[in-house]
PyMOL Python script that loads the backbone (N, CA, C, O; Angstrom):
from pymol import cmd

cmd.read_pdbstr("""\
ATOM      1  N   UNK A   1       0.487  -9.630  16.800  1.00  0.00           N
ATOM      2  CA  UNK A   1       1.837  -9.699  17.319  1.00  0.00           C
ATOM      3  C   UNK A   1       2.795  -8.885  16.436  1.00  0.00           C
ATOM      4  O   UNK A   1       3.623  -8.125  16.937  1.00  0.00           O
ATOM      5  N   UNK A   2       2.629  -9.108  14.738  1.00  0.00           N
ATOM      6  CA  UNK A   2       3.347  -8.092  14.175  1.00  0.00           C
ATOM      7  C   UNK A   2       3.708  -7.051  14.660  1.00  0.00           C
ATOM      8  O   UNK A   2       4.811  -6.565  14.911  1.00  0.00           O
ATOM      9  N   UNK A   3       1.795  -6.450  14.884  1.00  0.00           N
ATOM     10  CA  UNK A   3       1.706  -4.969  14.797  1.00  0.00           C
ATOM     11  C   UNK A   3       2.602  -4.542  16.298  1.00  0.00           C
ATOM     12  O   UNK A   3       3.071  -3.412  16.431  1.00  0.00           O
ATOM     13  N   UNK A   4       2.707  -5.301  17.055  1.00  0.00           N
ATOM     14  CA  UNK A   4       2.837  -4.617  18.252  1.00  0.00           C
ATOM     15  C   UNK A   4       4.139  -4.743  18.134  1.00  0.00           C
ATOM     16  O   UNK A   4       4.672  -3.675  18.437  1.00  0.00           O
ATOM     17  N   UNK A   5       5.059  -5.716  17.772  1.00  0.00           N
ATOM     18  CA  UNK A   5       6.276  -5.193  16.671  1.00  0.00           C
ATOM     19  C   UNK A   5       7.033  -3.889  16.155  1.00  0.00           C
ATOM     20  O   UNK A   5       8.036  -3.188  16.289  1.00  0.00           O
ATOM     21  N   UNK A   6       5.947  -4.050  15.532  1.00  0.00           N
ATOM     22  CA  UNK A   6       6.575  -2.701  14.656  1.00  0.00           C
ATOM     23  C   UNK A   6       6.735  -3.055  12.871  1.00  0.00           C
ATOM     24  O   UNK A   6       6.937  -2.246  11.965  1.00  0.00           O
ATOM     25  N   UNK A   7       6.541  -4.743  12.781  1.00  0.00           N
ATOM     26  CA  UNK A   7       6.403  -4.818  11.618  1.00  0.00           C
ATOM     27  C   UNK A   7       5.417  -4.455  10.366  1.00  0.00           C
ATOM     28  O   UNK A   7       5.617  -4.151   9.190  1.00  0.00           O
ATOM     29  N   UNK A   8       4.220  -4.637  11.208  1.00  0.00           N
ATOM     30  CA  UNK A   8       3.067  -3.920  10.437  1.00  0.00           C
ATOM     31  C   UNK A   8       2.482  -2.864  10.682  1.00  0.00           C
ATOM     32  O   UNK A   8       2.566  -2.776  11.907  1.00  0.00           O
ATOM     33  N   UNK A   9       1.939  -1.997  10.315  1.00  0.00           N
ATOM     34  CA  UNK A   9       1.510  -0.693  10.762  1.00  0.00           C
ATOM     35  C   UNK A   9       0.137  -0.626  10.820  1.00  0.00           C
ATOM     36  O   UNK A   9      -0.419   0.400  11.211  1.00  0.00           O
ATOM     37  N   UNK A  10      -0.780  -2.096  10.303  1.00  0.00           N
ATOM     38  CA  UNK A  10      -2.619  -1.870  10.234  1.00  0.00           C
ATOM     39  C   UNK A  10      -2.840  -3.555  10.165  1.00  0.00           C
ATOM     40  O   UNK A  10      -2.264  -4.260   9.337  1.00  0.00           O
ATOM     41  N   UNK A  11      -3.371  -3.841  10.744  1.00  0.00           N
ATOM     42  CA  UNK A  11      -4.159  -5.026  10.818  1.00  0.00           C
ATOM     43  C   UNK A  11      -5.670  -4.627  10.693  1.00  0.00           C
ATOM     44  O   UNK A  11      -6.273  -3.790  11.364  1.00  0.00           O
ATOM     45  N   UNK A  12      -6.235  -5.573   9.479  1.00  0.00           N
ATOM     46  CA  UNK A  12      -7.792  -5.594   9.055  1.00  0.00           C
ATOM     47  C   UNK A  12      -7.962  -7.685   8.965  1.00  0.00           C
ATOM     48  O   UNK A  12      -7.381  -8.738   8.702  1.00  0.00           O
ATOM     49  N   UNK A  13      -9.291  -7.016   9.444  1.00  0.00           N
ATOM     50  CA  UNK A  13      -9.930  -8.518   9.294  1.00  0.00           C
ATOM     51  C   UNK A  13     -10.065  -8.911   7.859  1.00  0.00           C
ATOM     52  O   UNK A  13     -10.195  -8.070   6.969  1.00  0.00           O
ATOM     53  N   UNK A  14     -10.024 -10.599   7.576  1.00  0.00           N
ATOM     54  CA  UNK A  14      -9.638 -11.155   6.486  1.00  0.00           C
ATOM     55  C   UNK A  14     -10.802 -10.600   5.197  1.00  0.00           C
ATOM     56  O   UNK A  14     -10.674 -10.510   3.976  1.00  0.00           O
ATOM     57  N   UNK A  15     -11.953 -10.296   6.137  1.00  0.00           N
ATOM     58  CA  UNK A  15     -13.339  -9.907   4.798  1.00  0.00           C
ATOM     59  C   UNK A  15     -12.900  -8.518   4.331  1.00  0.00           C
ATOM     60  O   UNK A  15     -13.375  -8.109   3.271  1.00  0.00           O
ATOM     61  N   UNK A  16     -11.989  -7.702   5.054  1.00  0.00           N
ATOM     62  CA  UNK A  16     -11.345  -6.674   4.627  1.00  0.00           C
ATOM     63  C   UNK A  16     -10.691  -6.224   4.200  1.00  0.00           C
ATOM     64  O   UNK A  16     -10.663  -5.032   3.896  1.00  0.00           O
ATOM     65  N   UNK A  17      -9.560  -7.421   3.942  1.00  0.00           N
ATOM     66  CA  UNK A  17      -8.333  -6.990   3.452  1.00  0.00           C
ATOM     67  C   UNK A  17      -8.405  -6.361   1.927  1.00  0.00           C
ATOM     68  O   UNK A  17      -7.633  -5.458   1.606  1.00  0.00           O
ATOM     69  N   UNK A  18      -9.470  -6.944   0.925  1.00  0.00           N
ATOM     70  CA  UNK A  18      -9.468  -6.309  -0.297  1.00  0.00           C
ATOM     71  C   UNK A  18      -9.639  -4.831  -0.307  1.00  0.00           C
ATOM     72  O   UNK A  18      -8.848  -3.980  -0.714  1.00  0.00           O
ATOM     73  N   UNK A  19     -10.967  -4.670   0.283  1.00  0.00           N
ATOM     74  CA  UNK A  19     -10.575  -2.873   0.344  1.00  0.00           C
ATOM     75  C   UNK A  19     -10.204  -1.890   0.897  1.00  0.00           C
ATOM     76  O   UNK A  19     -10.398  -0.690   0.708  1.00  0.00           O
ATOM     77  N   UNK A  20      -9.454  -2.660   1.856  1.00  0.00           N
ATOM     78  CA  UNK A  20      -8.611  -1.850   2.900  1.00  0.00           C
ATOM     79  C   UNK A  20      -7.143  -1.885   2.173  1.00  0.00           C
ATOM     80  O   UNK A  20      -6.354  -1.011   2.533  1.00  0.00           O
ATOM     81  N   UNK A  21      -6.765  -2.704   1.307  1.00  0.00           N
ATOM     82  CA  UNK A  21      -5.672  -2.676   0.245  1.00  0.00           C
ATOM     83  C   UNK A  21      -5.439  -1.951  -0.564  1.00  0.00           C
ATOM     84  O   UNK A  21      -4.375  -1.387  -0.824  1.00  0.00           O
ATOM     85  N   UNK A  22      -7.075  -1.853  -1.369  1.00  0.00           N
ATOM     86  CA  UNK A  22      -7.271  -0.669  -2.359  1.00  0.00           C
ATOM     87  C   UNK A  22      -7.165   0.743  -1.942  1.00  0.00           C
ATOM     88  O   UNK A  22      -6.733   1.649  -2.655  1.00  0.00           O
ATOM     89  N   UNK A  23      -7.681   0.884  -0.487  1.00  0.00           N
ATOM     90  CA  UNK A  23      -7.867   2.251  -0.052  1.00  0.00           C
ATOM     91  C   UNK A  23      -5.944   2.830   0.259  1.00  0.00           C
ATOM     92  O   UNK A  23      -5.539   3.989   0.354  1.00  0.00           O
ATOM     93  N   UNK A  24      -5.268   1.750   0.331  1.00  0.00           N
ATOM     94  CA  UNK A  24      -3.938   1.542   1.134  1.00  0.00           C
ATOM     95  C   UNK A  24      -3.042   2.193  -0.291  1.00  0.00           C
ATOM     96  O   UNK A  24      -2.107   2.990  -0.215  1.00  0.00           O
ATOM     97  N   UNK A  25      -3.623   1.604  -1.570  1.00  0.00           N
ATOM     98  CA  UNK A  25      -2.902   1.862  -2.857  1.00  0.00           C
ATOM     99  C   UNK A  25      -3.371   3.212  -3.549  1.00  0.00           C
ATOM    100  O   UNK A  25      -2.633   3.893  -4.260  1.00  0.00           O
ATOM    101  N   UNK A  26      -4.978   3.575  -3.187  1.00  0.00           N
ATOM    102  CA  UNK A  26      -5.478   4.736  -3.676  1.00  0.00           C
ATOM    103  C   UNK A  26      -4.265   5.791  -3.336  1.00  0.00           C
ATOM    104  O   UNK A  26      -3.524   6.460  -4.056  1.00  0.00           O
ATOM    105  N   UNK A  27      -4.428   5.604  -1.587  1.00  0.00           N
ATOM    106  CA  UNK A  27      -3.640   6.436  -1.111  1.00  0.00           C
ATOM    107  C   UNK A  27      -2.561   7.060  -1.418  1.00  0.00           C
ATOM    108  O   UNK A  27      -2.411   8.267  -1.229  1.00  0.00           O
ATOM    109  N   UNK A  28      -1.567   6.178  -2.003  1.00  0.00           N
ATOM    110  CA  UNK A  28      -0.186   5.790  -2.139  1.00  0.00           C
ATOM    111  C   UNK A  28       0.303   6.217  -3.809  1.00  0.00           C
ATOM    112  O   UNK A  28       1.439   6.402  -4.243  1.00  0.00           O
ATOM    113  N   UNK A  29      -0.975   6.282  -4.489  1.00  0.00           N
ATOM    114  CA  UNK A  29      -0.843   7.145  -5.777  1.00  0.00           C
ATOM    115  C   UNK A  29      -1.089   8.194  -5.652  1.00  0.00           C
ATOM    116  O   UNK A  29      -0.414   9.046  -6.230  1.00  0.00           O
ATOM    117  N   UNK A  30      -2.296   8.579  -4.740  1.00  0.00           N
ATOM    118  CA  UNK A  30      -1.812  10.210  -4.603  1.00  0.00           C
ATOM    119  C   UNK A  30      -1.009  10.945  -4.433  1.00  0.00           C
ATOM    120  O   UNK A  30      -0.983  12.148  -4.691  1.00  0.00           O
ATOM    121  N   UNK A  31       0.070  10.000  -3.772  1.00  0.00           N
ATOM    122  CA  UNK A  31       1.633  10.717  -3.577  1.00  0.00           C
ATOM    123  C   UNK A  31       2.448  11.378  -4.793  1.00  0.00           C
ATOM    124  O   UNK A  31       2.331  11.055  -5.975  1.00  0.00           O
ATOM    125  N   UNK A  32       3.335  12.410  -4.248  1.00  0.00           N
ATOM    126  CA  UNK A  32       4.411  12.849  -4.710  1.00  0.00           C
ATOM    127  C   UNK A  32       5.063  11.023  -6.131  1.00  0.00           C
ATOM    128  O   UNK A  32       5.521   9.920  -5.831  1.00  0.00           O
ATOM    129  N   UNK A  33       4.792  11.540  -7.263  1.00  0.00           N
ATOM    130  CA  UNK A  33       5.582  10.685  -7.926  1.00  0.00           C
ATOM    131  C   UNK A  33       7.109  10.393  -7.794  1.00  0.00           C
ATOM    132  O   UNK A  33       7.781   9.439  -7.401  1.00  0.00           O
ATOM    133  N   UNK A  34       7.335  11.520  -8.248  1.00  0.00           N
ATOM    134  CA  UNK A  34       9.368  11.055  -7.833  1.00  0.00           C
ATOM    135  C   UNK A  34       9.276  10.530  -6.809  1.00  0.00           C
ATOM    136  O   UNK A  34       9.599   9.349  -6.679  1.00  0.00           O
ATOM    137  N   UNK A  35       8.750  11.361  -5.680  1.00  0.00           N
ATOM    138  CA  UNK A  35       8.883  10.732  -4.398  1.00  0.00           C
ATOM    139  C   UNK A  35       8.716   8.955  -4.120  1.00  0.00           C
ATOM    140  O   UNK A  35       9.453   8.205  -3.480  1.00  0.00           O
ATOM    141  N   UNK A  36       7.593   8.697  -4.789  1.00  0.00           N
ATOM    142  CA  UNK A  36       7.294   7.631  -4.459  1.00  0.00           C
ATOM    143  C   UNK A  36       8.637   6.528  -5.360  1.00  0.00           C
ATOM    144  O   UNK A  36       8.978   5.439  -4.897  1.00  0.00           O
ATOM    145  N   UNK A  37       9.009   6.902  -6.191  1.00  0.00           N
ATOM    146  CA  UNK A  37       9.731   6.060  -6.891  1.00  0.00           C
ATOM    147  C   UNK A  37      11.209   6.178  -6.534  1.00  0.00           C
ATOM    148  O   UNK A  37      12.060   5.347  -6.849  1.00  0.00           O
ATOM    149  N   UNK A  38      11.387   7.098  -5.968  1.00  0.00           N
ATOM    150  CA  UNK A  38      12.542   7.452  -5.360  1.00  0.00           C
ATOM    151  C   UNK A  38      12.534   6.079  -3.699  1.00  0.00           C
ATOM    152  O   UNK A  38      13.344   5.174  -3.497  1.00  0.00           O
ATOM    153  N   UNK A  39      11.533   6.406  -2.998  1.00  0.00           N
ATOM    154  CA  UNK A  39      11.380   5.894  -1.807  1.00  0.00           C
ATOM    155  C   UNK A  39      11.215   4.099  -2.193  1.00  0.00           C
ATOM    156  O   UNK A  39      11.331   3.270  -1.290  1.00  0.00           O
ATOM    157  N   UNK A  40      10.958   3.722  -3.516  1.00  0.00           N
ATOM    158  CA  UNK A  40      11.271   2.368  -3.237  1.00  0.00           C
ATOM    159  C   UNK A  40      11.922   1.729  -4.175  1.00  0.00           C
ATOM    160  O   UNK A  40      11.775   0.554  -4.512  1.00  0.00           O
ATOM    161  N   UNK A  41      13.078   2.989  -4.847  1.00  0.00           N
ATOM    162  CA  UNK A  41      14.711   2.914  -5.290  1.00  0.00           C
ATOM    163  C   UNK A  41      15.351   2.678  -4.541  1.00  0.00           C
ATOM    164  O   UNK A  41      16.514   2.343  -4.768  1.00  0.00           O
ATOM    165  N   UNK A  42      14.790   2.767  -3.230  1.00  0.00           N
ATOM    166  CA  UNK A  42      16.274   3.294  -2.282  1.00  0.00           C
ATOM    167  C   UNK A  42      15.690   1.755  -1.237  1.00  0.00           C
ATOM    168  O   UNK A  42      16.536   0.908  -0.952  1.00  0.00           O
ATOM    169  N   UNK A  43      14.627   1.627  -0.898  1.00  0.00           N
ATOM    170  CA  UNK A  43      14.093   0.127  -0.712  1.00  0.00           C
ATOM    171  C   UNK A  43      14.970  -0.960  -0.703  1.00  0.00           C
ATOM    172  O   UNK A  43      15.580  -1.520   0.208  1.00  0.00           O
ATOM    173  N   UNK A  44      14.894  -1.172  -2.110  1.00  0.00           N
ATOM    174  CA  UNK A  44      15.309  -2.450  -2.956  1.00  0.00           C
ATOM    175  C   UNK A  44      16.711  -2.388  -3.145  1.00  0.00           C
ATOM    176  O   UNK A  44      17.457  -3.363  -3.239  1.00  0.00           O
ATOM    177  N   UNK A  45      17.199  -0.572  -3.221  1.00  0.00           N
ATOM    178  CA  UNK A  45      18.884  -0.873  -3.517  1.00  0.00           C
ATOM    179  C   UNK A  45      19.110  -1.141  -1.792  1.00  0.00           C
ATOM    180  O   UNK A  45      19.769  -2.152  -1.549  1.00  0.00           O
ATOM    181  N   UNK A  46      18.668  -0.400  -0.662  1.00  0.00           N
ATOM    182  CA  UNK A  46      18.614  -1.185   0.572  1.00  0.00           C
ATOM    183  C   UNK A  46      18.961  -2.787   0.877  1.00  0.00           C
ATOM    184  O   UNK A  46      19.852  -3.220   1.609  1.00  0.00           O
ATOM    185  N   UNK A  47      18.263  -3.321   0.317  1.00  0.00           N
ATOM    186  CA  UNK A  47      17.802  -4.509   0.723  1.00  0.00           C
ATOM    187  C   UNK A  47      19.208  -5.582   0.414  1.00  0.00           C
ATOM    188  O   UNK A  47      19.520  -6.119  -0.649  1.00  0.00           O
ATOM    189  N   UNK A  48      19.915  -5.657   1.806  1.00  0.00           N
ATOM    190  CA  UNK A  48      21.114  -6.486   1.975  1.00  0.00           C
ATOM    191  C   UNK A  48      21.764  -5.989   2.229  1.00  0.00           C
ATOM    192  O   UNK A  48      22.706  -6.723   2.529  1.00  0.00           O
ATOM    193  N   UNK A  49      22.095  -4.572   2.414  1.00  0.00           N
ATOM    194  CA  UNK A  49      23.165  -3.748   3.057  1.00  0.00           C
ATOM    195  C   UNK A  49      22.915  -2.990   4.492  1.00  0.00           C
ATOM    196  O   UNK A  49      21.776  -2.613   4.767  1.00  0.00           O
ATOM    197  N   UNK A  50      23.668  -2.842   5.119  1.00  0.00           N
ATOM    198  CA  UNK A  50      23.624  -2.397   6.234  1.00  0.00           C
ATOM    199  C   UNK A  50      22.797  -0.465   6.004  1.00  0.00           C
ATOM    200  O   UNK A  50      22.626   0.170   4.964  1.00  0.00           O
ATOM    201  N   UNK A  51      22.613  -0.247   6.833  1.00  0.00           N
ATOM    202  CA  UNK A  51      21.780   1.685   6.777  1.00  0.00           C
ATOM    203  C   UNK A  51      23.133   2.609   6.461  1.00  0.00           C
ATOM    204  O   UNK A  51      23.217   3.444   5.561  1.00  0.00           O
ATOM    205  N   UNK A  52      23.967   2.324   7.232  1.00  0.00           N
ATOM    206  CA  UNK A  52      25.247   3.330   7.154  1.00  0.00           C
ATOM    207  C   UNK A  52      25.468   3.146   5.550  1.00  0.00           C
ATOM    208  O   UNK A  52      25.448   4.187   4.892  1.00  0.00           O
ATOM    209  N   UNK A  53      25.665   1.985   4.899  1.00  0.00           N
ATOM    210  CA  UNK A  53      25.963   2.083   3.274  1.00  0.00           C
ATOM    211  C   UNK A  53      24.628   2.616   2.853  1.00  0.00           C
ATOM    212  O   UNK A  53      25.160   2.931   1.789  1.00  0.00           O
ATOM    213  N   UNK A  54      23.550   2.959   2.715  1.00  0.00           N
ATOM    214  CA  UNK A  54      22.488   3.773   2.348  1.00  0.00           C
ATOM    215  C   UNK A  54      22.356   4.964   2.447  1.00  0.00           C
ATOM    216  O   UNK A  54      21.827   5.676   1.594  1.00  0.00           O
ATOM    217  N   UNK A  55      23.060   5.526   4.050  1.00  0.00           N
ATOM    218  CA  UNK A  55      23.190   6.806   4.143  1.00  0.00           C
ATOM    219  C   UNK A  55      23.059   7.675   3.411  1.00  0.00           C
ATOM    220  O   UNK A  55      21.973   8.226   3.229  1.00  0.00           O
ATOM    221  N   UNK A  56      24.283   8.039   2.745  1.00  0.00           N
ATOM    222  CA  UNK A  56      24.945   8.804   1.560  1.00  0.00           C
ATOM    223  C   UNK A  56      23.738   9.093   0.577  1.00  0.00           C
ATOM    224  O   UNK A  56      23.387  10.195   0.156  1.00  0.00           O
ATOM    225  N   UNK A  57      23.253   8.012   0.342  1.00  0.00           N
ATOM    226  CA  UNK A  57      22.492   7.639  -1.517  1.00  0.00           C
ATOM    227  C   UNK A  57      20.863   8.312  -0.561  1.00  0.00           C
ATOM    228  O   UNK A  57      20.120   9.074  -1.180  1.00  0.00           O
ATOM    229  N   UNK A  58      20.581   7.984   0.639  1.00  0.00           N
ATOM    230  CA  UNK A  58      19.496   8.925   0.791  1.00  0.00           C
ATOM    231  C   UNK A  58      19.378  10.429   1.237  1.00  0.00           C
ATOM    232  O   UNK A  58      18.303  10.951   1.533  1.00  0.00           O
ATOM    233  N   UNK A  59      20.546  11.046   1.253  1.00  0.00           N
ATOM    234  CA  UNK A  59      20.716  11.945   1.903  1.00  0.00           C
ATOM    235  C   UNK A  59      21.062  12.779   0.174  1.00  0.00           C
ATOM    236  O   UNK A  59      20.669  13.941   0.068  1.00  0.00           O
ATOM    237  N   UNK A  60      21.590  12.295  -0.743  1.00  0.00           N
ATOM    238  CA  UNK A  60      21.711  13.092  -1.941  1.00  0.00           C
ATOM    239  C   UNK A  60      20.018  12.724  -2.302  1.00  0.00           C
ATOM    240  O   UNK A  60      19.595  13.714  -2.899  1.00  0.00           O
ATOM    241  N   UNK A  61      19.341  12.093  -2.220  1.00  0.00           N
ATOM    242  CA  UNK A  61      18.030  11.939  -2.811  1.00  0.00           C
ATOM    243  C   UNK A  61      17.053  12.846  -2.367  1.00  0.00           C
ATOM    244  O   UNK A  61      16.247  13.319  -3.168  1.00  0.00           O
ATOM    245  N   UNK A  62      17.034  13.243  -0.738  1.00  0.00           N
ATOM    246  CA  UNK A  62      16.524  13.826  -0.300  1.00  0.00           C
ATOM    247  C   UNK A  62      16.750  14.874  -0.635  1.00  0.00           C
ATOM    248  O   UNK A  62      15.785  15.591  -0.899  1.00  0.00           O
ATOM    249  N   UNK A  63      18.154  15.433  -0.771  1.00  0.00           N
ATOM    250  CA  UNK A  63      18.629  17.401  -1.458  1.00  0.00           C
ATOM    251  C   UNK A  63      17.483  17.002  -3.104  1.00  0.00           C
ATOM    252  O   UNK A  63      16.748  17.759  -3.738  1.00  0.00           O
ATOM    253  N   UNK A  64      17.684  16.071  -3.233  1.00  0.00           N
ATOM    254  CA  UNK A  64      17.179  16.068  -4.870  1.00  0.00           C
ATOM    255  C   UNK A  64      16.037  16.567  -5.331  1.00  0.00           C
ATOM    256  O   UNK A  64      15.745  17.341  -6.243  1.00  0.00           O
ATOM    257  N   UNK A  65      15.109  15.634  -4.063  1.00  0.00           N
ATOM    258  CA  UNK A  65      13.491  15.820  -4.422  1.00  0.00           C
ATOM    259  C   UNK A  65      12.767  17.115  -3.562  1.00  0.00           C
ATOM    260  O   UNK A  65      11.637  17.599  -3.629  1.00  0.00           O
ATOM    261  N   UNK A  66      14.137  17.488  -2.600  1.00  0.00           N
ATOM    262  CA  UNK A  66      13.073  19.008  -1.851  1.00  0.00           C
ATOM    263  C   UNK A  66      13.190  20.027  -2.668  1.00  0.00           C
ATOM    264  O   UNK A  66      12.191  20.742  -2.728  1.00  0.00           O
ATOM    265  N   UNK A  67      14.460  20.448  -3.584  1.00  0.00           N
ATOM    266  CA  UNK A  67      14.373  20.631  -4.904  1.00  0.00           C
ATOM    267  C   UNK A  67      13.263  20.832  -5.812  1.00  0.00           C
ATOM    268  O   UNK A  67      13.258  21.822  -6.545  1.00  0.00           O
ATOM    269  N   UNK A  68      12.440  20.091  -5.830  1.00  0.00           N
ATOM    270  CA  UNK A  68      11.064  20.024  -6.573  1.00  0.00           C
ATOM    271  C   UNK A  68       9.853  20.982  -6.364  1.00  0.00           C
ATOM    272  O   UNK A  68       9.647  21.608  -5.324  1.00  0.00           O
ATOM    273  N   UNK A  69       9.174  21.014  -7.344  1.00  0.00           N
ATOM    274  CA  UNK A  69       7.589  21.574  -7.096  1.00  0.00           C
ATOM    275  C   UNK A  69       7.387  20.562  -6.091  1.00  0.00           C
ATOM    276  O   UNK A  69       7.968  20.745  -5.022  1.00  0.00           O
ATOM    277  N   UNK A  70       6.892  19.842  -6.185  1.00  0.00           N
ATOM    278  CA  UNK A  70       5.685  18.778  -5.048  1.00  0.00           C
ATOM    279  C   UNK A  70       6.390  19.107  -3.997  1.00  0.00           C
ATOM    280  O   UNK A  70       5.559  19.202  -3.094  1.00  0.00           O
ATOM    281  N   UNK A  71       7.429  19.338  -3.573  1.00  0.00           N
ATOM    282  CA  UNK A  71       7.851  19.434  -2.200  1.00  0.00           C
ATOM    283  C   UNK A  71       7.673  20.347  -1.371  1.00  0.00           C
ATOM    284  O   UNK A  71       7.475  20.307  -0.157  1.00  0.00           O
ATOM    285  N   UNK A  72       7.796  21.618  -2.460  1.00  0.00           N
ATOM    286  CA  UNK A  72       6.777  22.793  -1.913  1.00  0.00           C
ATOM    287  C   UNK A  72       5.209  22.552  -1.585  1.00  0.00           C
ATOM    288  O   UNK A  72       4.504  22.732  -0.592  1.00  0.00           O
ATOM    289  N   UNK A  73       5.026  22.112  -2.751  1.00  0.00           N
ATOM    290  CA  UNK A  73       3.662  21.484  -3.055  1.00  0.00           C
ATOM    291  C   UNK A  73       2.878  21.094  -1.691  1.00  0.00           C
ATOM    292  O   UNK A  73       1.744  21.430  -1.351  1.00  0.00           O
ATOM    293  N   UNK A  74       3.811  20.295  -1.022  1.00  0.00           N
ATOM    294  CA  UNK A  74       3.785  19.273   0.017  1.00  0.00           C
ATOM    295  C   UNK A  74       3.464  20.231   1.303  1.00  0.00           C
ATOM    296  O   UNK A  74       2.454  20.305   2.004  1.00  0.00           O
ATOM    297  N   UNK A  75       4.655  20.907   1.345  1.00  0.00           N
ATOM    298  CA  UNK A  75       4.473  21.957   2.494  1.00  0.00           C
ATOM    299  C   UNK A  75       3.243  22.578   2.137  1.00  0.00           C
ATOM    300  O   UNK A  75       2.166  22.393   2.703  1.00  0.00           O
ATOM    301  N   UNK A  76       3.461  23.320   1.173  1.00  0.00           N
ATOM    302  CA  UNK A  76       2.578  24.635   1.148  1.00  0.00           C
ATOM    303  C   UNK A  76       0.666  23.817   1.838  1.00  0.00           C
ATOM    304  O   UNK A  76      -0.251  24.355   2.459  1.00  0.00           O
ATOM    305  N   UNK A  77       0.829  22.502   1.348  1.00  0.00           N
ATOM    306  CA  UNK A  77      -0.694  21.901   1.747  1.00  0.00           C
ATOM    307  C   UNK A  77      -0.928  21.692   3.130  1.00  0.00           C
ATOM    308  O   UNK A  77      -2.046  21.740   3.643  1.00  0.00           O
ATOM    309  N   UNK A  78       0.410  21.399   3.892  1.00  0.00           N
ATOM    310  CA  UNK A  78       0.296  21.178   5.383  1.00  0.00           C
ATOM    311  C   UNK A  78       0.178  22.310   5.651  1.00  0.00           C
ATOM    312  O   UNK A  78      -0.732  22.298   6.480  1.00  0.00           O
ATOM    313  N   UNK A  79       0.625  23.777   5.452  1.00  0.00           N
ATOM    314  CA  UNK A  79       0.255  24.794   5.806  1.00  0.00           C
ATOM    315  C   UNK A  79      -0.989  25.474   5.985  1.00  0.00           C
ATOM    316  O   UNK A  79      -1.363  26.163   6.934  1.00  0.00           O
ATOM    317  N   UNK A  80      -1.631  25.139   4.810  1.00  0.00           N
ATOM    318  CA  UNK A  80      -3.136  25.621   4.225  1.00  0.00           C
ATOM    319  C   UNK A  80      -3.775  24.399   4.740  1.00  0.00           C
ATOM    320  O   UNK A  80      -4.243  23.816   3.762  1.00  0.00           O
ATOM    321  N   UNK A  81      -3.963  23.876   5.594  1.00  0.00           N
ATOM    322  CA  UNK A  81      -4.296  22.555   6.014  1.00  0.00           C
ATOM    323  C   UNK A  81      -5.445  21.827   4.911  1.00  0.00           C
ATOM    324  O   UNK A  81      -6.612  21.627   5.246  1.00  0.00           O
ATOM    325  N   UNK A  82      -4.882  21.466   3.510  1.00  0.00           N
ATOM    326  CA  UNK A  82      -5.482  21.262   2.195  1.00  0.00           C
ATOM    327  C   UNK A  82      -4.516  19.998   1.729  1.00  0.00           C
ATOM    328  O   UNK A  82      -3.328  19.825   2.003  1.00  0.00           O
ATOM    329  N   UNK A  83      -5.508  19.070   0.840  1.00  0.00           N
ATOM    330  CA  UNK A  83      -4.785  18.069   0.146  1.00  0.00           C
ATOM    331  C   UNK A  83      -4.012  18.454  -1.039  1.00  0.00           C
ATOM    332  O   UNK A  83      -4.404  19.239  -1.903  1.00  0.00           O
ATOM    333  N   UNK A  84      -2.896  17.852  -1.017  1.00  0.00           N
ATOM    334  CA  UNK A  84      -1.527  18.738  -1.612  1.00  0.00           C
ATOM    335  C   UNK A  84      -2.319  17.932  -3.483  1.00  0.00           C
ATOM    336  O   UNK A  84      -3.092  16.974  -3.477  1.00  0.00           O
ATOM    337  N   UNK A  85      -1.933  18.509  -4.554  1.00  0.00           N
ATOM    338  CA  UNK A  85      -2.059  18.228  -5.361  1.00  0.00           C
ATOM    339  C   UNK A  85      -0.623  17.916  -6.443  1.00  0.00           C
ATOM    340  O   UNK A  85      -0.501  18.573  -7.477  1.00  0.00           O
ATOM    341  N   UNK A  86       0.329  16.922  -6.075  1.00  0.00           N
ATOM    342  CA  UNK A  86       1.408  16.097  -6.832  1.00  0.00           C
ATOM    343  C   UNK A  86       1.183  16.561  -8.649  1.00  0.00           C
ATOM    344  O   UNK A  86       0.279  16.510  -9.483  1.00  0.00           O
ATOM    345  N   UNK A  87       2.795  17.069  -8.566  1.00  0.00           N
ATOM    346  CA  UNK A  87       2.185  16.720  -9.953  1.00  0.00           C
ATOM    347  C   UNK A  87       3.210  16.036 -10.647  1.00  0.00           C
ATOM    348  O   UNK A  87       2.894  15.963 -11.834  1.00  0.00           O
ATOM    349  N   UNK A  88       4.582  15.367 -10.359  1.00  0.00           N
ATOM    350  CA  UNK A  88       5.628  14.714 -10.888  1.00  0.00           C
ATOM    351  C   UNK A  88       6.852  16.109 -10.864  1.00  0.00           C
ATOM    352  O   UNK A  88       7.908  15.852 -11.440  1.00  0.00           O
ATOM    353  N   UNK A  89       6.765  17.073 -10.432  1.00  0.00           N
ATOM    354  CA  UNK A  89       7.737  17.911 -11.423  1.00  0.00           C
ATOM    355  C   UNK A  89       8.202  18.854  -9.882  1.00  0.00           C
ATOM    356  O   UNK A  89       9.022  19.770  -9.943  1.00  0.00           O
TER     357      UNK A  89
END
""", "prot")
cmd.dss("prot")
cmd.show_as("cartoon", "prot")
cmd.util.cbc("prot")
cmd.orient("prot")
């Protein structure tokens, strides 16, 4: 019922959930670092305010981090249809 929601994005059976978690977190470190720490800065300062007061603070974050190597990084891998290699910078 979540999923069909919109609240969850993957439902696994209960004998699964351990490494379907791990595979969920592997994932999720491969990411863009700033990125990732950026994306759940903006989360938590989120959390109790309406989107319009967030606006602003994600829209300077976003000029911030395309700014970056990895963001090229990012593209240049969807281009070369290759796993992008993050490197914080």
């Amino acid at each position: 019922e979540a999923l069909q929601m919109g609240i969850v994005t993957k439902v696994v059976p209960d004998n699964e959930l351990g490494s379907a978690s791990l595979a969920f977190a592997k994932e999720l470190a491969a990411g863009a670092p700033k990125a990732l720490a950026a994306t759940k800065r903006l989360v938590w300062a989120g959390t109790g305010t309406s989107i319009e007061q967030c606006l602003s603070e994600e829209a300077r974050t976003v000029s911030e981090l395309s700014g970056m190597a990895d963001a090229r990084e990012g593209l240049a891998a969807v281009i070369e249809r290759r796993k992008p290699n993050f490197t914080g910078h």
